[in-house]
NUFI-223350 format. One record per residue: residue number from 1; residue in three letters; z, y, x negated of N, C-alpha, C in turn. Coordinates in steps of 0.001 Angstrom, whole numbers, m for minus. Each point is the difference from the previous one (the first is absolute). Layout:
NODE  marvo  tiba      n.w      n.v      n.u     ca.w     ca.v     ca.u      c.w      c.v      c.u
NODE    NUM   ALA        Z        Y        X        Z        Y        X        Z        Y        X
...
//
This chain:
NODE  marvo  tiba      n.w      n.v      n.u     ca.w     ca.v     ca.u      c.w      c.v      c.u
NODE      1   UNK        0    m1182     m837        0     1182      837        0     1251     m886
NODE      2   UNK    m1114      906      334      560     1574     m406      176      702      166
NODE      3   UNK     1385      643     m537      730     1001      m14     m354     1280      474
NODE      4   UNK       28      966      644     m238     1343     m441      919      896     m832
NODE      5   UNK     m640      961     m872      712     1068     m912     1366      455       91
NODE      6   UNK      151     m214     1548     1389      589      339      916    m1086      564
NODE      7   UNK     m575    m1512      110      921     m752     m309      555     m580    m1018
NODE      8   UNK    m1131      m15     m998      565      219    m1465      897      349     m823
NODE      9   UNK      m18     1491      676      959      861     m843     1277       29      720
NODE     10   UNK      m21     m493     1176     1023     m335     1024     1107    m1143     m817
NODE     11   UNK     m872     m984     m253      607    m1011     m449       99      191    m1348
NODE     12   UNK     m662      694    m1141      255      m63    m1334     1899     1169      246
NODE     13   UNK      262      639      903     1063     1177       16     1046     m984      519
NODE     14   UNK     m330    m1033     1015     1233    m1081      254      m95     m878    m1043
NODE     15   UNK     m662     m545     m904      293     m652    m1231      476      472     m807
NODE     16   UNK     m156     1438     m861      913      603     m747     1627      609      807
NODE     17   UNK      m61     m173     1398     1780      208       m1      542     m773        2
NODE     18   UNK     m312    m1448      517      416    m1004     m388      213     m490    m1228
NODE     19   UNK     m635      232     m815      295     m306    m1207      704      941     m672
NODE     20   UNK      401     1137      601      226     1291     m553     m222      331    m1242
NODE     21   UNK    m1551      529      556     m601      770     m795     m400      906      560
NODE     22   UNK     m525     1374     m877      m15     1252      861    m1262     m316      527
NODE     23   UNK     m258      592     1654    m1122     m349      445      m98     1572      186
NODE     24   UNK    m1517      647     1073     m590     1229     m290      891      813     1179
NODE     25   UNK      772     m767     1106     1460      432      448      561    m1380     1059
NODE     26   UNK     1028      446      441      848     m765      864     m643     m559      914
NODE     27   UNK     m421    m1326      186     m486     m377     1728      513      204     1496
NODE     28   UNK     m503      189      560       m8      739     1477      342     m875      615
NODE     29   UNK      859     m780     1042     m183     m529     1292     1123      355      687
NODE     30   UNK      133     m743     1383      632       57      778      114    m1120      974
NODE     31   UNK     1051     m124      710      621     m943      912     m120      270     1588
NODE     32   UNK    m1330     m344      706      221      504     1598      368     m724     1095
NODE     33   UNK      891      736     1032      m69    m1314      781     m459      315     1020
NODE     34   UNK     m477    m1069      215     m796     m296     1695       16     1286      843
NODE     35   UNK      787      421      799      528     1166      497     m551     1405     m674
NODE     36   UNK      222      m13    m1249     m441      819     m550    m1558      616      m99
NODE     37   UNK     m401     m974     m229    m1436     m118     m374     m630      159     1386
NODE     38   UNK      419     m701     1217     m656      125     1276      223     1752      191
NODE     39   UNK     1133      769     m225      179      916      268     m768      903     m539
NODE     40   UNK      m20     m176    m1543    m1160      315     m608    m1482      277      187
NODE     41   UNK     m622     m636      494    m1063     m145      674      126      900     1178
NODE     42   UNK      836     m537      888     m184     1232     1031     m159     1348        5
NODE     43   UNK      647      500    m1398      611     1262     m255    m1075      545     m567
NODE     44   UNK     m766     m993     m729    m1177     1218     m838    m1626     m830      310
NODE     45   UNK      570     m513     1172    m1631     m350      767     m483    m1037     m615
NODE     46   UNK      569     m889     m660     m743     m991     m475     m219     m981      175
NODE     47   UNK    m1364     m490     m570     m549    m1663     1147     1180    m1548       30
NODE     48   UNK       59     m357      601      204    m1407     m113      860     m434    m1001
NODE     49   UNK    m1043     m312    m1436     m555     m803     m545      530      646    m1490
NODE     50   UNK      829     1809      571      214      815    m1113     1287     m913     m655
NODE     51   UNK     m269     m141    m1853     1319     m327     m579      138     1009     m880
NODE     52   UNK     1669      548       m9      681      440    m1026     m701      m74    m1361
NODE     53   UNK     m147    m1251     m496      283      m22    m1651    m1696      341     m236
NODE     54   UNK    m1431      316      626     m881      m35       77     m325     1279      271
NODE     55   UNK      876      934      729     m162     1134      570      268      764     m896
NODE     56   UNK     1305     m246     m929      586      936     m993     m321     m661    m1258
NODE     57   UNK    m1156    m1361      148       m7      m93    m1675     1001     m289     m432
NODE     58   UNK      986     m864      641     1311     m325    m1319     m374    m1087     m784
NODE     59   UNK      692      247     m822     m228    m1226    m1056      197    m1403      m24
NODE     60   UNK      950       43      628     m125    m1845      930      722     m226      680
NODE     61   UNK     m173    m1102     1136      201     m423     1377     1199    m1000     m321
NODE     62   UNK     1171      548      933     1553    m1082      m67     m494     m937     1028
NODE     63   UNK       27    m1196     m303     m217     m858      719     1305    m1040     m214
NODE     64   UNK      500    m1213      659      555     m932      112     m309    m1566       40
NODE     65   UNK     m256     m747     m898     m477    m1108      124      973     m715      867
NODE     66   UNK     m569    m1111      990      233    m1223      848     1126     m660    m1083
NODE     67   UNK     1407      466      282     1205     m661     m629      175    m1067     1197
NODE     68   UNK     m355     m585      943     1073     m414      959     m438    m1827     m483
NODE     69   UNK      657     m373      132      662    m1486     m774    m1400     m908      m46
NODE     70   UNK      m45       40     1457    m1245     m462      872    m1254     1123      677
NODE     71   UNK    m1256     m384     m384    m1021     1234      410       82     m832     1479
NODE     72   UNK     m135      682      963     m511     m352      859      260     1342     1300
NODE     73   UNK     m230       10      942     m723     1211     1317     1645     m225      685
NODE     74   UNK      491     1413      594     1345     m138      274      169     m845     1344
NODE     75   UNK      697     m694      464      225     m758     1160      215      628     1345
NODE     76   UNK     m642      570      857     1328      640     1019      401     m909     1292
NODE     77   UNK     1328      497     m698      691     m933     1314      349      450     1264
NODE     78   UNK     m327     1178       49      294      466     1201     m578     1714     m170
NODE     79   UNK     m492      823     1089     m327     1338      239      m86      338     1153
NODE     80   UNK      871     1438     m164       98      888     1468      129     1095     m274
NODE     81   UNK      532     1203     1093     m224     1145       74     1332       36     m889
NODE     82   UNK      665     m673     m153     1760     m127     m784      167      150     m892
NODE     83   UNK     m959     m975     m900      m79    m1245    m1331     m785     m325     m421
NODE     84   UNK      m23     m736     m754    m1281     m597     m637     1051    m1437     m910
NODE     85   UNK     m315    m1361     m358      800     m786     m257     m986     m370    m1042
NODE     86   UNK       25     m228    m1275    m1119     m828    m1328      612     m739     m340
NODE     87   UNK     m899    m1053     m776      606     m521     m900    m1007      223    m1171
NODE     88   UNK      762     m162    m1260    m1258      709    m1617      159    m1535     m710
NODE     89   UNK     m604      562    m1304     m271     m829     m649     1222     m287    m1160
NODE     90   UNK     1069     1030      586      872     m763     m456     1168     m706      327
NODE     91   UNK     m799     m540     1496      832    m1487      774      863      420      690
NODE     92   UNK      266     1957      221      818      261      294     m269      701     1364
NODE     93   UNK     1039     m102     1363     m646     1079     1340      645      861        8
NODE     94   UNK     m484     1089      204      280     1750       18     m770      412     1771
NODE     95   UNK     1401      750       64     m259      727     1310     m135     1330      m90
NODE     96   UNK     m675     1139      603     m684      937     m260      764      713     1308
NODE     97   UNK      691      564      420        9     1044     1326     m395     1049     m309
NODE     98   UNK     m756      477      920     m714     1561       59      915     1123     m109
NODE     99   UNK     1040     m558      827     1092     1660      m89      839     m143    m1312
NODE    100   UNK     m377    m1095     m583     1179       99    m1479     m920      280    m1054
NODE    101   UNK      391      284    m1245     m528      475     m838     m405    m1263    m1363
NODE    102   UNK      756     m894      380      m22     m960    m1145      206     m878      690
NODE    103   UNK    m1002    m1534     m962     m322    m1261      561     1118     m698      183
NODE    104   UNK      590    m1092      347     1087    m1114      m41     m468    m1082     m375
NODE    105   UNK      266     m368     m826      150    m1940     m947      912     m509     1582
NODE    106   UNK     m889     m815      263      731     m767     1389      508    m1833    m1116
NODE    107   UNK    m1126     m667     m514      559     m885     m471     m930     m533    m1226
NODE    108   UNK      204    m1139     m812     m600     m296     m827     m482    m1113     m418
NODE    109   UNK    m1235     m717       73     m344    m1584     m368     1283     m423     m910
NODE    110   UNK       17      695    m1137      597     m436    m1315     1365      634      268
NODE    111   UNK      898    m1062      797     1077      467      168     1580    m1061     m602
NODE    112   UNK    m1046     m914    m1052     1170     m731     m820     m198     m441    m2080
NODE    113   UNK      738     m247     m381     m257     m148    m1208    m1285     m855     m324
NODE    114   UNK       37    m1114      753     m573    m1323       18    m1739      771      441
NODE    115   UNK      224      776      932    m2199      360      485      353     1303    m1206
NODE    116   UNK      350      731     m621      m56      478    m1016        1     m443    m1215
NODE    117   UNK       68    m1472     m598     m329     m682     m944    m1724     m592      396
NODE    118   UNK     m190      m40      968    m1027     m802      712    m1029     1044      129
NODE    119   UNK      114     1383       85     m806      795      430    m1271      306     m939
NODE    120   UNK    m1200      321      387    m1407     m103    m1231     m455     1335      517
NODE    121   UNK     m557      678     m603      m36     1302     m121    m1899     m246     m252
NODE    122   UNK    m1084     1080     1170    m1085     m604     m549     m326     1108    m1287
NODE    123   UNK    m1108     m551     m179     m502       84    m1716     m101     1544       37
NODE    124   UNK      938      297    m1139      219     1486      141    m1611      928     m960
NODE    125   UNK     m841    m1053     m110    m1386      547     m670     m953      427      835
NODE    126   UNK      213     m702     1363     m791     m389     1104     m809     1349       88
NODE    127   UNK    m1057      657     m133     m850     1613      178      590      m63     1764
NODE    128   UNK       67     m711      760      620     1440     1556     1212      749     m550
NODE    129   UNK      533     m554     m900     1138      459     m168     m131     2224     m484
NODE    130   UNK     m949     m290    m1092     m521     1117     m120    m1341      673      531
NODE    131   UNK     m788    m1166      516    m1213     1195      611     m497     m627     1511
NODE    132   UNK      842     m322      605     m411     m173     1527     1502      533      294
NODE    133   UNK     m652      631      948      533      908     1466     1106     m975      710
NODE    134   UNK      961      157      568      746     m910      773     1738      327       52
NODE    135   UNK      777     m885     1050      961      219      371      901     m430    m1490
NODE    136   UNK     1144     1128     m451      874     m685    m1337     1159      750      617
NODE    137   UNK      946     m726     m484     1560      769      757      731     1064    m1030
NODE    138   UNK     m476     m502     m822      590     1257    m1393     m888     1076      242
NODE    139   UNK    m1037      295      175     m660     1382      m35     m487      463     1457
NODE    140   UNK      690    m1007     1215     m513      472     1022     1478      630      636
NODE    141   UNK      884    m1097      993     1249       m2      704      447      413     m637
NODE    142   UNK      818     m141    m1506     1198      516     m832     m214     1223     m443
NODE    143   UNK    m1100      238     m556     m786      358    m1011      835     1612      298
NODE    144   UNK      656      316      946      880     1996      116     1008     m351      212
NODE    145   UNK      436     m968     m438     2194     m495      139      439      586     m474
NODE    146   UNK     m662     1012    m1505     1154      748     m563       17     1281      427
NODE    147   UNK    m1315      169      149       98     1642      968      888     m400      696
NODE    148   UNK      382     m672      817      m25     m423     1336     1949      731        1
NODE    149   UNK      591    m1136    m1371     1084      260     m545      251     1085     m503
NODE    150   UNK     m356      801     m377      123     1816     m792      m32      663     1673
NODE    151   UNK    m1255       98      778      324      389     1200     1206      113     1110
NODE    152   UNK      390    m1555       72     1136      175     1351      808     m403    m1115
NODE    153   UNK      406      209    m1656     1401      244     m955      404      919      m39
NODE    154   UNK     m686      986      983      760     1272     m138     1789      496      279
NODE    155   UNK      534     m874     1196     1228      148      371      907     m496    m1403
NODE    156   UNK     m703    m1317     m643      683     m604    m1070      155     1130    m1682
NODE    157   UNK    m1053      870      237     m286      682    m1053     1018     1610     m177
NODE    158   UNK     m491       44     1494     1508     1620      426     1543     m671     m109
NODE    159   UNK      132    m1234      m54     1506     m602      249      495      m36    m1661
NODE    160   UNK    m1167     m594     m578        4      331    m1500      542     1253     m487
NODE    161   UNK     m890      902      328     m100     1374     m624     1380      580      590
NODE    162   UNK      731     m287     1253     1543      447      260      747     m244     m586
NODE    163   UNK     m498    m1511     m653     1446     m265     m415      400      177    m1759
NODE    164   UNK    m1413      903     m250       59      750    m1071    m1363     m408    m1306
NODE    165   UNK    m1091     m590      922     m618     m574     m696    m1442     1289     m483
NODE    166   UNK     m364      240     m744     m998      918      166    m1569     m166      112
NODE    167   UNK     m704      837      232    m1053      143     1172     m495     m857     m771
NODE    168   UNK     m259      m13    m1658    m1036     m881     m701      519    m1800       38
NODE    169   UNK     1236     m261       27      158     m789      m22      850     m583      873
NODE    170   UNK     m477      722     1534      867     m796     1593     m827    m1331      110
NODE    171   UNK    m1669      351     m324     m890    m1273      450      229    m1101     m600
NODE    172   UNK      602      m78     m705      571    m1168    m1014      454     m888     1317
NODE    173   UNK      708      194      850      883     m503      833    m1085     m706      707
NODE    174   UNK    m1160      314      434    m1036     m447      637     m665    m1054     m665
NODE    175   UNK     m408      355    m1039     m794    m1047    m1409     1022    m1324      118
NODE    176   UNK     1097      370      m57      953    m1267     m411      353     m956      943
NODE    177   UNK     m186      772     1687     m277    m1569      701    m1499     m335      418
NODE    178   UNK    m1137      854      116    m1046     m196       82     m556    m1020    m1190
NODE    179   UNK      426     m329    m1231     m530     m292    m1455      757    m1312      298
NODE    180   UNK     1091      m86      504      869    m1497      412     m887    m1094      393
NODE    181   UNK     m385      615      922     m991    m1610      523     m887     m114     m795
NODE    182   UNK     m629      584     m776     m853     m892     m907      445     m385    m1551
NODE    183   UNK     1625      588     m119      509     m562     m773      710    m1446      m43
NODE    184   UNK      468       54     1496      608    m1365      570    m1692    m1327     m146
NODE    185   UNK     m785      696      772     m586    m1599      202     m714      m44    m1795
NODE    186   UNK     m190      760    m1109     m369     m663    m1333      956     m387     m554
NODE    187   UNK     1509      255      m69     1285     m725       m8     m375    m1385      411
NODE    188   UNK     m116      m52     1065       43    m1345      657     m787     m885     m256
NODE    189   UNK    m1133      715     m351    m1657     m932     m975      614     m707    m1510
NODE    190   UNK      729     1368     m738      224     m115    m1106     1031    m1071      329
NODE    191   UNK     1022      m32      624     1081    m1316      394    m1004    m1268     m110
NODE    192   UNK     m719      101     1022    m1046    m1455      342     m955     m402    m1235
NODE    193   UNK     m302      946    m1074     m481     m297    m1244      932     m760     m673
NODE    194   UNK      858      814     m465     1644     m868     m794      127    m1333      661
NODE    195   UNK     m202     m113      887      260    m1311      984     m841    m1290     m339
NODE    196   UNK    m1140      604     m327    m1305     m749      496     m162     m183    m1462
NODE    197   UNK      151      892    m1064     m233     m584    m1340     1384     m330     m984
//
């Protein structure tokens, strides 16, 4: 395939920061979400089909590769004017209500030591993973949990800052149970490693 001039130099400026080396300046991008971008469009008339990173020329596109255990199309188990009920590819069902802001883990295939020794993970080389389109639970459902957490941490963050904590470092209080759950379940991997070897 070839290149054009300005993907070139696109990519020769992300190879020298990576390697940090001086490139001819800093690369450009940005992070949009859904919402955003639809709004976007509305606001300055633009088609369809308009993208961000194409419009402004940034230097490259954040994307998320297909992490979820298993590739496969989300399940639904149920939809209404209420809810919405899935199941993903990572064995797990999540309930969705419209008036709440964040999904619910209802339950989990892999809910003992024994189908967690047993469990096969497909081939993490597999190309959907990186270049087909499709349902993934890490970059779709989860994918604003921590906004999600900085947002409604606010009561936790002013309770901080009363009780003498200051402005730069009330959010700490937020980080430290939001950062828990994904400290608990690689704890628990790292346990089942020690175990297993």
């Amino acid at each position: 395939m070839e290149r054009a001039a300005n993907c070139l130099k696109k990519l020769k400026r992300m190879s020298n920061t990576l390697h940090h080396k001086e490139a001819d300046r800093v690369p450009i991008t940005d992070f949009f979400w859904g919402s955003f971008i639809a709004r976007w469009k509305k606001e300055l008339g633009l088609a369809n089909d308009a993208d961000p990173y194409y419009y402004y020329d940034l230097d490259l596109i954040v994307t998320t590769a297909n992490m979820d255990p298993h590739i496969k199309s989300f399940e639904t188990l149920k939809e209404d004017n209420d809810e919405v009920i899935i199941k993903t590819g990572f064995e797990t069902v999540i309930r969705k209500k419209f008036d709440f802001p964040m999904p619910e883990q209802i339950s989990w295939d892999t809910n003992s030591i024994e189908k967690l020794e047993s469990f096969e993970f497909d081939d993490p080389h597999d190309r959907r993973r990186y270049f087909e389109a499709g349902d993934n639970q890490i970059a779709g459902v989860t994918a604003p949990m921590l906004n999600y957490a900085f947002i409604y941490g606010n009561k936790l963050r002013a309770a901080a800052e009363s009780l003498g904590a200051s402005k730069t470092l009330a959010p700490n209080s937020i980080w430290t149970i939001t950062l828990f759950g994904g400290f608990f379940v690689n704890l628990l991997y790292c346990l089942f490693l020690l175990k297993k070897k």
